[in-house]
Backbone and ligand atoms as CSV (ligand in chain L), in Angstrom:
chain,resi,resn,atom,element,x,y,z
A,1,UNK,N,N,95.386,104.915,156.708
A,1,UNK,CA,C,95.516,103.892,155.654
A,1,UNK,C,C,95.982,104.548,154.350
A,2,UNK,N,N,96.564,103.969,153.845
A,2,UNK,CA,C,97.597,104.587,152.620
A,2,UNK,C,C,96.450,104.666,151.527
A,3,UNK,N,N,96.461,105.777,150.761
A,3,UNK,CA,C,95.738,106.042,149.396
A,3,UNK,C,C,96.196,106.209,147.969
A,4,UNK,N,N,95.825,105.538,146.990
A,4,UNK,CA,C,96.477,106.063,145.488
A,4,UNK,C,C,95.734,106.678,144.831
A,5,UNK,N,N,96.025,106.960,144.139
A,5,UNK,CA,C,95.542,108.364,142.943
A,5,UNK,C,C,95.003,107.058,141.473
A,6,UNK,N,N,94.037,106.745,141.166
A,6,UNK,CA,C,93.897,105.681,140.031
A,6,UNK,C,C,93.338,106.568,138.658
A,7,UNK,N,N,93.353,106.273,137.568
A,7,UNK,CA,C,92.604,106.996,136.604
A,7,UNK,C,C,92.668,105.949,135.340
A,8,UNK,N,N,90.955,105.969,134.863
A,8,UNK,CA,C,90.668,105.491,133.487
A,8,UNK,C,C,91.162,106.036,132.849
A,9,UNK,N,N,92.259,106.117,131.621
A,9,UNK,CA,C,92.290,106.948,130.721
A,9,UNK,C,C,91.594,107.214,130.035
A,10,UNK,N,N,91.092,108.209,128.831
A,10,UNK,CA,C,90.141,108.220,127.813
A,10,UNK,C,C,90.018,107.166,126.411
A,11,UNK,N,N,90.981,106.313,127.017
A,11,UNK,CA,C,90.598,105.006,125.980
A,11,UNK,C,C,90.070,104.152,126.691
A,12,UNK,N,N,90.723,103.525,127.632
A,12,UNK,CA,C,89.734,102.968,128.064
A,12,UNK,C,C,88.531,103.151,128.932
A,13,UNK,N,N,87.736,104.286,128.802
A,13,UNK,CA,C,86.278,104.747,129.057
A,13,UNK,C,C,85.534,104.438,127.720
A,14,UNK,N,N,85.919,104.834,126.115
A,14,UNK,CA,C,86.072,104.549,125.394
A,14,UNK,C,C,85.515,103.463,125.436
A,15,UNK,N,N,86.695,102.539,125.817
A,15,UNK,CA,C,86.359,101.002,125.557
A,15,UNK,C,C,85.705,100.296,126.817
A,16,UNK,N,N,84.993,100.930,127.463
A,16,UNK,CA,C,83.849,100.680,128.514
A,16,UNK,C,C,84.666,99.327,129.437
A,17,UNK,N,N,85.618,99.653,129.987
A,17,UNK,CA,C,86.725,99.453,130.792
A,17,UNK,C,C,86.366,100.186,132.224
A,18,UNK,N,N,86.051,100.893,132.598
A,18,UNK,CA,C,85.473,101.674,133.845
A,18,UNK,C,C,84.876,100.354,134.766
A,19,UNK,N,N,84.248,99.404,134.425
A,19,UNK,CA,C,83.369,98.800,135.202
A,19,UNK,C,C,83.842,97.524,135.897
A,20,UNK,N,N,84.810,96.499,134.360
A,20,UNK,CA,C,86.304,95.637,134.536
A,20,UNK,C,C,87.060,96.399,135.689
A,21,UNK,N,N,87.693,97.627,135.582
A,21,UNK,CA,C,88.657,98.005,136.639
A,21,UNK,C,C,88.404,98.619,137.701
A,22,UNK,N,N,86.971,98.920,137.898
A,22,UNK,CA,C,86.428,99.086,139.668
A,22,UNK,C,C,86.325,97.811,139.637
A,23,UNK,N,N,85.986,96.845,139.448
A,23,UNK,CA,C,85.618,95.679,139.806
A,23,UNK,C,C,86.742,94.674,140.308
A,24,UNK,N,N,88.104,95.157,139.327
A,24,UNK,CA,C,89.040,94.585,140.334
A,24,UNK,C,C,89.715,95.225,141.024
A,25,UNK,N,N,89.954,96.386,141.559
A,25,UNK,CA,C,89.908,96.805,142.519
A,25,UNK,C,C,89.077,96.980,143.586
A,26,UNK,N,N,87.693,96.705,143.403
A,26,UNK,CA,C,86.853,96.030,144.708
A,26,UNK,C,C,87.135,94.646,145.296
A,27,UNK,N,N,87.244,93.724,144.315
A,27,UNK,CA,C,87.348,92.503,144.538
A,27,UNK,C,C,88.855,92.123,145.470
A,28,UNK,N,N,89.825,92.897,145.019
A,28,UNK,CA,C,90.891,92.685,145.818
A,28,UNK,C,C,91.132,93.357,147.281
A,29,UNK,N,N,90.252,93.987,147.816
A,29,UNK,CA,C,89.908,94.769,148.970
A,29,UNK,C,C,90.398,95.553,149.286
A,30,UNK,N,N,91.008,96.314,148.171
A,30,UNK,CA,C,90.492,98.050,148.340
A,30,UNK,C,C,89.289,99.084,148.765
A,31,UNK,N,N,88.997,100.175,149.167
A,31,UNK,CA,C,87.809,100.737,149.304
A,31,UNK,C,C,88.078,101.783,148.596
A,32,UNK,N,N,86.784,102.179,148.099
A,32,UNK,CA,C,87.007,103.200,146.713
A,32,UNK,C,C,86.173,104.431,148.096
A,33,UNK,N,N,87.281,105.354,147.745
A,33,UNK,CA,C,87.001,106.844,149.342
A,33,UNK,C,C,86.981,108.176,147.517
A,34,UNK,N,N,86.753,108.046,146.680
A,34,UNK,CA,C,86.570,108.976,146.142
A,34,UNK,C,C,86.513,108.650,144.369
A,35,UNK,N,N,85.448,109.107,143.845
A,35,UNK,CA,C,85.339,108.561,142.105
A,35,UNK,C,C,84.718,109.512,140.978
A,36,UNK,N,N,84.733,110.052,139.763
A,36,UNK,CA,C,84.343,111.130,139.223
A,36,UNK,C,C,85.008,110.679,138.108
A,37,UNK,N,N,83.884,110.811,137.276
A,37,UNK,CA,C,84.006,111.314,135.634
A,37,UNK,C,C,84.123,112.720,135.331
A,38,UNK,N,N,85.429,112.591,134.368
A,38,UNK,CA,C,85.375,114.043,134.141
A,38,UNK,C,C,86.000,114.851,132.881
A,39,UNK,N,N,86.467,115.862,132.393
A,39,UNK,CA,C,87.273,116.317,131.520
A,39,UNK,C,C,88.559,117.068,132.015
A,40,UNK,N,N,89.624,116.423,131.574
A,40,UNK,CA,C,91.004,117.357,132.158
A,40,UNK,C,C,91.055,118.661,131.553
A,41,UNK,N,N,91.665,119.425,131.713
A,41,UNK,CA,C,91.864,120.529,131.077
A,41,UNK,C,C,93.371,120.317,130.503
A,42,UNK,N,N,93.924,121.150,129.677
A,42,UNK,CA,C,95.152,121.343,129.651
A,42,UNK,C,C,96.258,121.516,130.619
A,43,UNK,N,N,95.496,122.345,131.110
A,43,UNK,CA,C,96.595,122.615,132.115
A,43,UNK,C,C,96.486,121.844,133.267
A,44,UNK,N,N,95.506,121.163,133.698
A,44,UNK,CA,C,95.437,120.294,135.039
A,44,UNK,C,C,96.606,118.855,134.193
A,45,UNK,N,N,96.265,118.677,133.171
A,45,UNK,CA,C,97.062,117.676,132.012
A,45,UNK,C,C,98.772,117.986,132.717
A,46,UNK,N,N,99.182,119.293,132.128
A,46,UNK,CA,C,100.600,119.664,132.358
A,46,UNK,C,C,100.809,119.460,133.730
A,47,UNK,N,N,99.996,120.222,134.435
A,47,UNK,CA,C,100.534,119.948,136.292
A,47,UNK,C,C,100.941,118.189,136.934
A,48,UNK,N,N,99.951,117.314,135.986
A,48,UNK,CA,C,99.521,116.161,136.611
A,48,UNK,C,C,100.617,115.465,135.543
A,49,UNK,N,N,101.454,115.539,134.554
A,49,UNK,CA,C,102.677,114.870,134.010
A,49,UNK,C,C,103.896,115.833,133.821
A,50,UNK,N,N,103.771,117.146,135.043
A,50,UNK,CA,C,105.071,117.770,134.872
A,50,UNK,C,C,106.351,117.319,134.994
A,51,UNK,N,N,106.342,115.587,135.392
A,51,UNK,CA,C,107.893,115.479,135.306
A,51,UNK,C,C,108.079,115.289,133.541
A,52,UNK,N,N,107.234,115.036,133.598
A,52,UNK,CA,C,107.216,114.513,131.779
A,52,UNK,C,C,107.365,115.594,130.918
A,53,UNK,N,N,107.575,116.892,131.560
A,53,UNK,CA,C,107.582,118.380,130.236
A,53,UNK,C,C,108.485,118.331,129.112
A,54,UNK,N,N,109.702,117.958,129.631
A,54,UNK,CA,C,110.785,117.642,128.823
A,54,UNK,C,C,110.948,116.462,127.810
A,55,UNK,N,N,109.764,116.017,127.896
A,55,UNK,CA,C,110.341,114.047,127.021
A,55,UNK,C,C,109.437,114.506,125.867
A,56,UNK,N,N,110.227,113.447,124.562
A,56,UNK,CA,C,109.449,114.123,123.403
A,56,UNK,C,C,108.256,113.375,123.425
A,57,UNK,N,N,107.270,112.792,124.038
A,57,UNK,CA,C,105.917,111.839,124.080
A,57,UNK,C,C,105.126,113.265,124.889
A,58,UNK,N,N,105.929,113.835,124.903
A,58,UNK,CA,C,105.079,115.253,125.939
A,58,UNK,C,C,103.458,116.108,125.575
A,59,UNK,N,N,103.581,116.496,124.599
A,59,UNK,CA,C,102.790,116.738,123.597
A,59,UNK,C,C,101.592,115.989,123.210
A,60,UNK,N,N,101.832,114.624,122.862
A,60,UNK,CA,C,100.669,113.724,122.669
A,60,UNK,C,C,100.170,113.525,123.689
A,61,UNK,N,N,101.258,113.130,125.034
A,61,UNK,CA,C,100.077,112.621,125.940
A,61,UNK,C,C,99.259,113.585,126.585
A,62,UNK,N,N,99.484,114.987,125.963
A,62,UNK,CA,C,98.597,115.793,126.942
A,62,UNK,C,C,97.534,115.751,125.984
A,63,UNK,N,N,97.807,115.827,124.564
A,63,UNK,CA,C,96.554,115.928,124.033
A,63,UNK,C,C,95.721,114.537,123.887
A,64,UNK,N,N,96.745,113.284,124.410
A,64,UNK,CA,C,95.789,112.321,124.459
A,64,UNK,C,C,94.553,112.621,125.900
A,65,UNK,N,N,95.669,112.729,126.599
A,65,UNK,CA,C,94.776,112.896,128.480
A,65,UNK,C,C,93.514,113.929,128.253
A,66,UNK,N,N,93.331,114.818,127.698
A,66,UNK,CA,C,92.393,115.427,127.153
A,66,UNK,C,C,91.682,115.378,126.295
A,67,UNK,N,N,91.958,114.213,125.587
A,67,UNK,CA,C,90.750,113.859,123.950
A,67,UNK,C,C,89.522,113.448,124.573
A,68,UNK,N,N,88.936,113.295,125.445
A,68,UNK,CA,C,88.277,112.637,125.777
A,68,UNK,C,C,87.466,112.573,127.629
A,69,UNK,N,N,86.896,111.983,127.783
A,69,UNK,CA,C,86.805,111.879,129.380
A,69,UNK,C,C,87.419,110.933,130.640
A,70,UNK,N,N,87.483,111.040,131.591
A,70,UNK,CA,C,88.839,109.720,132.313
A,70,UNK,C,C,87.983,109.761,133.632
A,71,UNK,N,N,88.178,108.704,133.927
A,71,UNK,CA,C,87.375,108.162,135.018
A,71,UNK,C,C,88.612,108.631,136.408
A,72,UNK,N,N,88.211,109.520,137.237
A,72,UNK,CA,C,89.197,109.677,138.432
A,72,UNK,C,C,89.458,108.836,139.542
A,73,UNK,N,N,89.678,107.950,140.223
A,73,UNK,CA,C,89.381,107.479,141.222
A,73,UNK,C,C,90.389,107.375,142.456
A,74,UNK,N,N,89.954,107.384,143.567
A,74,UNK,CA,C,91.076,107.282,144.947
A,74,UNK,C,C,90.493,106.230,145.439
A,75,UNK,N,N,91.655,105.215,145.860
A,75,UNK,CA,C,91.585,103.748,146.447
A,75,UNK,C,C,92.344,103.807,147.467
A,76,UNK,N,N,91.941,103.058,148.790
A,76,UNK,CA,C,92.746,103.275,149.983
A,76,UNK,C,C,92.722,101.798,150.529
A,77,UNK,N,N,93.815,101.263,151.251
A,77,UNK,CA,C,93.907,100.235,151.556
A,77,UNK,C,C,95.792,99.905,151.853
A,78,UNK,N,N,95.893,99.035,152.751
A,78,UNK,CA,C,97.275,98.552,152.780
A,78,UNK,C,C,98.047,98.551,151.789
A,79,UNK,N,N,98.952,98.864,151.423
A,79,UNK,CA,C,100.466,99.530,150.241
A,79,UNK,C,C,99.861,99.581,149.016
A,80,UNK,N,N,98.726,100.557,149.037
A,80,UNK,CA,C,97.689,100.949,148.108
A,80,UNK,C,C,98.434,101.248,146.238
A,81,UNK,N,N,99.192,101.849,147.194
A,81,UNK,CA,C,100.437,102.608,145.714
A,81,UNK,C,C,101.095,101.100,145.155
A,82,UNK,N,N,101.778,100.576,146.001
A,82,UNK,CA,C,102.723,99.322,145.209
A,82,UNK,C,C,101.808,98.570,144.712
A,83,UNK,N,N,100.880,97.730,145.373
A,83,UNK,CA,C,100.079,97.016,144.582
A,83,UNK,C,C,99.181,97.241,143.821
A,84,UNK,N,N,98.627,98.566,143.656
A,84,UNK,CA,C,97.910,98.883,142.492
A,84,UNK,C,C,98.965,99.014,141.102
A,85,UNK,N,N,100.012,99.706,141.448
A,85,UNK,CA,C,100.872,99.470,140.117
A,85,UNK,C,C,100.731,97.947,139.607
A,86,UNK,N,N,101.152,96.981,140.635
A,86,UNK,CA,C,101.203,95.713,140.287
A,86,UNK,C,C,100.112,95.190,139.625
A,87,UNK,N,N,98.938,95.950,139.907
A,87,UNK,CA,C,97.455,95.304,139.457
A,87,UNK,C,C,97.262,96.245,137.987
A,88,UNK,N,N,98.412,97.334,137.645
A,88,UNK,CA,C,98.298,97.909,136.674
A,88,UNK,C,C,98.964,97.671,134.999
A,89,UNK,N,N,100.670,96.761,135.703
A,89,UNK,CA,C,101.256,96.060,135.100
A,89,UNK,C,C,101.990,97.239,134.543
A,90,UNK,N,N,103.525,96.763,133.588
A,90,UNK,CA,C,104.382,97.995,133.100
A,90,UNK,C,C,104.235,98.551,132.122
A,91,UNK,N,N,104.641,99.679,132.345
A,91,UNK,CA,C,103.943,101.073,131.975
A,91,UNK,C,C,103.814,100.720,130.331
A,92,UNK,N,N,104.551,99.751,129.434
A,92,UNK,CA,C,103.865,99.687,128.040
A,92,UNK,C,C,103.577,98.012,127.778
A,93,UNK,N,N,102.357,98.024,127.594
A,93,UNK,CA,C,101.400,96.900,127.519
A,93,UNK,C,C,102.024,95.877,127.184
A,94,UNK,N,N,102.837,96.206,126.314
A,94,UNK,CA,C,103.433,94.881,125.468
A,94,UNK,C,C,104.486,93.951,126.676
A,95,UNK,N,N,104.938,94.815,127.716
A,95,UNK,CA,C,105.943,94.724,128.905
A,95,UNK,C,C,104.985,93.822,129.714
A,96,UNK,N,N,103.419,93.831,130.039
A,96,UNK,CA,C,102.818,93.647,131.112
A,96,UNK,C,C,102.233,92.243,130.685
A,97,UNK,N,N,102.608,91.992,132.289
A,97,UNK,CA,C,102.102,90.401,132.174
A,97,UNK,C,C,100.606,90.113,131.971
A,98,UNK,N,N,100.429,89.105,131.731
A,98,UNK,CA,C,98.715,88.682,131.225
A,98,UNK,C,C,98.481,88.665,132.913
A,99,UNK,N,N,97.018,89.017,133.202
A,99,UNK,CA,C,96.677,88.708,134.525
A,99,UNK,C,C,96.695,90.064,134.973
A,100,UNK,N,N,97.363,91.503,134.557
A,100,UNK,CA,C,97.531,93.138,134.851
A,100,UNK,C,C,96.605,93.606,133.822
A,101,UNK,N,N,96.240,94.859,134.104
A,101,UNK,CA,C,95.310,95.287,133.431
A,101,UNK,C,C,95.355,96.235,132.219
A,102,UNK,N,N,97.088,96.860,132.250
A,102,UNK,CA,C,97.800,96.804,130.721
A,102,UNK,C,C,97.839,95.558,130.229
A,103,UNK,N,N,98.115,94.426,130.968
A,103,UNK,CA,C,98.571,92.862,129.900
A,103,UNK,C,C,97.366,92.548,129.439
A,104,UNK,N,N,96.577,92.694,130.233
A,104,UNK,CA,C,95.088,92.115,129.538
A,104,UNK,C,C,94.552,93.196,128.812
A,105,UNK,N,N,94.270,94.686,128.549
A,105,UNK,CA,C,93.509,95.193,127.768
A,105,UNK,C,C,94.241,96.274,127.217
A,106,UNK,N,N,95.570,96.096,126.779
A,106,UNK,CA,C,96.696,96.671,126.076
A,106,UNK,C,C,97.383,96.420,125.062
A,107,UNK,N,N,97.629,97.507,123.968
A,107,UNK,CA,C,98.561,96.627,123.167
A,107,UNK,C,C,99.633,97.756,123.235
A,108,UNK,N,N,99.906,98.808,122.945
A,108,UNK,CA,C,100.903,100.053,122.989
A,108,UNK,C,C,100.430,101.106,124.201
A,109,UNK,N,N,102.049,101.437,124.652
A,109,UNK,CA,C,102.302,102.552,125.354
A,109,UNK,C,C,101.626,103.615,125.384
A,110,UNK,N,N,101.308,104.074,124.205
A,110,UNK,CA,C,100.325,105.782,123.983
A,110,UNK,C,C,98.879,105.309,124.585
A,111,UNK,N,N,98.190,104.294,124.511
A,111,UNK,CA,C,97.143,104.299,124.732
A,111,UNK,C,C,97.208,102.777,125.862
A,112,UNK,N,N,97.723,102.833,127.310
A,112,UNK,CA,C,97.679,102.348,128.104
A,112,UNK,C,C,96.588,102.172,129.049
A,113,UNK,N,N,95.578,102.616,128.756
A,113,UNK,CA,C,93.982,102.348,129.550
A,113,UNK,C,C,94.051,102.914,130.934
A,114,UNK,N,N,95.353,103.066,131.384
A,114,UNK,CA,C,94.941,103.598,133.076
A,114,UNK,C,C,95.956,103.888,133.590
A,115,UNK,N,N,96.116,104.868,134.336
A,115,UNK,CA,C,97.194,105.508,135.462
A,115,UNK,C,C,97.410,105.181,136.703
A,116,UNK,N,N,98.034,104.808,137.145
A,116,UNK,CA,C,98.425,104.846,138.509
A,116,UNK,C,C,99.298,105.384,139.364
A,117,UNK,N,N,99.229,106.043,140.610
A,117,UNK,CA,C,100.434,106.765,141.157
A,117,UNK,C,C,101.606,106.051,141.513
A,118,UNK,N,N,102.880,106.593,141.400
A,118,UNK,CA,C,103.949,105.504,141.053
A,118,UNK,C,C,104.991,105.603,142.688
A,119,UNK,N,N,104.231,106.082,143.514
A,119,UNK,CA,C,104.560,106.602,145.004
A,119,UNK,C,C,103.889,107.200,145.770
A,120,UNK,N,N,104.254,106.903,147.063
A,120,UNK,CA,C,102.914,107.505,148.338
A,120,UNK,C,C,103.275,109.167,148.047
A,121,UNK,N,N,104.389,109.674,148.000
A,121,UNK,CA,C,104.014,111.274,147.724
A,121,UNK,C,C,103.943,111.677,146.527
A,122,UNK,N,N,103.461,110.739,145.372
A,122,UNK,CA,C,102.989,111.361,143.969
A,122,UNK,C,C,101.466,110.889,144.098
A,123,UNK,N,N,101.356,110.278,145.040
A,123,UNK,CA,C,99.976,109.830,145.175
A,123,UNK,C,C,99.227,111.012,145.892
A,124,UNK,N,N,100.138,111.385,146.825
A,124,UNK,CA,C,99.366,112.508,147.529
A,124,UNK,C,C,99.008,113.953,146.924
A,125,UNK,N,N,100.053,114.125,146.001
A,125,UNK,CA,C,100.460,115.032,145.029
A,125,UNK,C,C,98.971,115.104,144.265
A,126,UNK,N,N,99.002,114.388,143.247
A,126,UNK,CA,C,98.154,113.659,142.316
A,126,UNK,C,C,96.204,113.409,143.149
A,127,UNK,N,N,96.186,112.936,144.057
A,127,UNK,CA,C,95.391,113.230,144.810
A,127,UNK,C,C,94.684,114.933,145.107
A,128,UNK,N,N,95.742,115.571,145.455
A,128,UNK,CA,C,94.801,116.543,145.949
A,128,UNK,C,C,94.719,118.090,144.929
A,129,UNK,N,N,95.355,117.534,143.662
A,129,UNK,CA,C,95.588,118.199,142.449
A,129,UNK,C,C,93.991,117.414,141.457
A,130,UNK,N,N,93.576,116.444,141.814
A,130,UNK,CA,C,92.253,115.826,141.554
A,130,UNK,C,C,91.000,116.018,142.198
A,131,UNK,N,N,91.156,115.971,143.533
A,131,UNK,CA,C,89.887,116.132,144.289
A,131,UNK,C,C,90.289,117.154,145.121
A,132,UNK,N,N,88.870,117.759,145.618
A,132,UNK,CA,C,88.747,118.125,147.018
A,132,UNK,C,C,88.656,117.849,148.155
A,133,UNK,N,N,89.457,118.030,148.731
A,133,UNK,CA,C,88.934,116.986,150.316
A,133,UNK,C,C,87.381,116.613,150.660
A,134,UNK,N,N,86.767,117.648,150.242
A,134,UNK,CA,C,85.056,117.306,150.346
A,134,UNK,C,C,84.277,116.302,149.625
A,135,UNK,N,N,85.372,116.211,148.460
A,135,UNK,CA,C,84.913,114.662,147.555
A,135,UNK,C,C,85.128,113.589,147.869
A,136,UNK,N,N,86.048,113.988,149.076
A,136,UNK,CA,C,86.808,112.409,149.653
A,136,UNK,C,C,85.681,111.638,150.336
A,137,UNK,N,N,85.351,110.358,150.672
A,137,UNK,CA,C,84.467,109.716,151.783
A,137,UNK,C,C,84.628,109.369,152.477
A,138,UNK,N,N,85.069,109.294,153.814
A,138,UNK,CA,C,85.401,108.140,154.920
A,138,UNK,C,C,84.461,107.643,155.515
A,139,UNK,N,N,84.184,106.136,155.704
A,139,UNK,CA,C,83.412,105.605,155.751
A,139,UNK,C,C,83.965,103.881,156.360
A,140,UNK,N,N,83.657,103.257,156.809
A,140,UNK,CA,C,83.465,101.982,157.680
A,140,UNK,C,C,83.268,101.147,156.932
A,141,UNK,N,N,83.502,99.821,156.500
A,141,UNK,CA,C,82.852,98.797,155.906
A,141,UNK,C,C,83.276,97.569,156.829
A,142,UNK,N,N,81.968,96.819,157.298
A,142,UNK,CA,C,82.577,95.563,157.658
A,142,UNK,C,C,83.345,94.549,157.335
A,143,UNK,N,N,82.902,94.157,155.879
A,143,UNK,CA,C,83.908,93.536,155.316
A,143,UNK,C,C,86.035,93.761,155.576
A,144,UNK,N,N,85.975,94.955,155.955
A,144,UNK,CA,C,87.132,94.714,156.612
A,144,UNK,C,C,87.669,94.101,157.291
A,145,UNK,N,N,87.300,94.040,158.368
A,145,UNK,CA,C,87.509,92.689,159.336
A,145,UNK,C,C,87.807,91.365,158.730
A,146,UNK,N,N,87.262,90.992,157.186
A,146,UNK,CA,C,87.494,89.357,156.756
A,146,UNK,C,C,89.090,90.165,155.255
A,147,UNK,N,N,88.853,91.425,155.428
A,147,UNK,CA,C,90.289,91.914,154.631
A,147,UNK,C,C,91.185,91.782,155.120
A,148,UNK,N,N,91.517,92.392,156.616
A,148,UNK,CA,C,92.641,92.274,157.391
A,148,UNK,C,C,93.126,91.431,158.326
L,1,LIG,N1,N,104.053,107.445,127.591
L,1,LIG,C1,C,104.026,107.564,126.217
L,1,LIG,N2,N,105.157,107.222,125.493
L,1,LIG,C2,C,106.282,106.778,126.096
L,1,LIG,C3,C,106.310,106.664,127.501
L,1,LIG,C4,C,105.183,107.008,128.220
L,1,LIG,O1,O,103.008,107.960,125.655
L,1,LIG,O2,O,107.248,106.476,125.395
L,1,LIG,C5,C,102.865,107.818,128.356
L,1,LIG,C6,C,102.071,106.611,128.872
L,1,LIG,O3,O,100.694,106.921,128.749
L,1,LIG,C7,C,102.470,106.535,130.330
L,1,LIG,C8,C,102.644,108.019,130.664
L,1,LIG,O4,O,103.246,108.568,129.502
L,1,LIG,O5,O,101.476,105.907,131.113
L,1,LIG,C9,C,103.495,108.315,131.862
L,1,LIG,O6,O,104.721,107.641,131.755
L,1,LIG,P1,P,105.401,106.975,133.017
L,1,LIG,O7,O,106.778,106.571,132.620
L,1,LIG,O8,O,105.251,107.870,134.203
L,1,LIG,O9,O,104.559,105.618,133.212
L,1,LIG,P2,P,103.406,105.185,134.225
L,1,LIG,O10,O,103.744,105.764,135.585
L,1,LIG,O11,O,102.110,105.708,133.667
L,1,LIG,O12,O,103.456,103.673,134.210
């Protein structure tokens, strides 16, 4: 089953947003296989937006991704990657429709409340540059059966 790479940013942990966005990602029947509060480092920062080294927003967002603490999370479920973007809305708030979770708790680009992987191999990427396989959970839920 396909997995994405999800993350609170440090604003919205901040703005006690952590609980809103597991919640809709439970509700839409995803299964959460891995979750952690934590502090980035710098350099996990650079590895995890190296396509971004070159753009001049480069700089802030590492020292934004690091001001603070970010909620990690891995969600697994059918086209985990496409529709979580969709449930994430475009990439600057003002772009994202009401009903996404930039449109609803966004107003500017720099401080977008949450990440999402933008492909199954940046997901995988992004994934195992976050966790350890030992953090991962696999696990059964019945409720599947009324998901699929
Ligand atoms: N970003 C920014 N200024 C910009 C464009 C992007 O601060 O002009 C930040 C923003 O936090 C965004 C992140 O850089 O989420 C990564 O940009 P990307 O284009 O990969 O968007 P995403 O995949 O996060 O939607």
């Amino acid at each position: 089953m396909e997995k994405t790479f999800i993350m609170v940013k440090p604003d919205g942990v901040q703005r006690s947003l952590i609980g809103e966005i597991v919640t809709r990602f439970e509700k839409k029947g995803f299964q959460l296989v891995g979750a952690k509060l934590m502090q980035i480092s710098t350099e996990l920062a650079g590895n995890h937006y190296a396509e971004h080294k070159d753009k001049p927003f480069f700089g802030e967002l590492v020292d934004f991704i690091t001001s603070g603490p970010v909620f990690a999370m891995v969600w697994q479920g059918e086209n985990a990657v496409e529709v979580a973007r969709q449930m994430l809305g475009k990439t600057n708030p003002k772009d994202a429709l009401p009903g996404t979770i930039r449109g609803d708790f966004g107003l500017v680009v720099e401080k977008n409340v949450i990440h999402g992987s933008d492909a199954v191999e940046s997901a995988k990427r992004e994934i195992a540059l976050f966790f350890g396989e030992e953090e991962l959970v696999h696990y059964g839920k019945l409720i599947e059966d009324w998901v699929y």
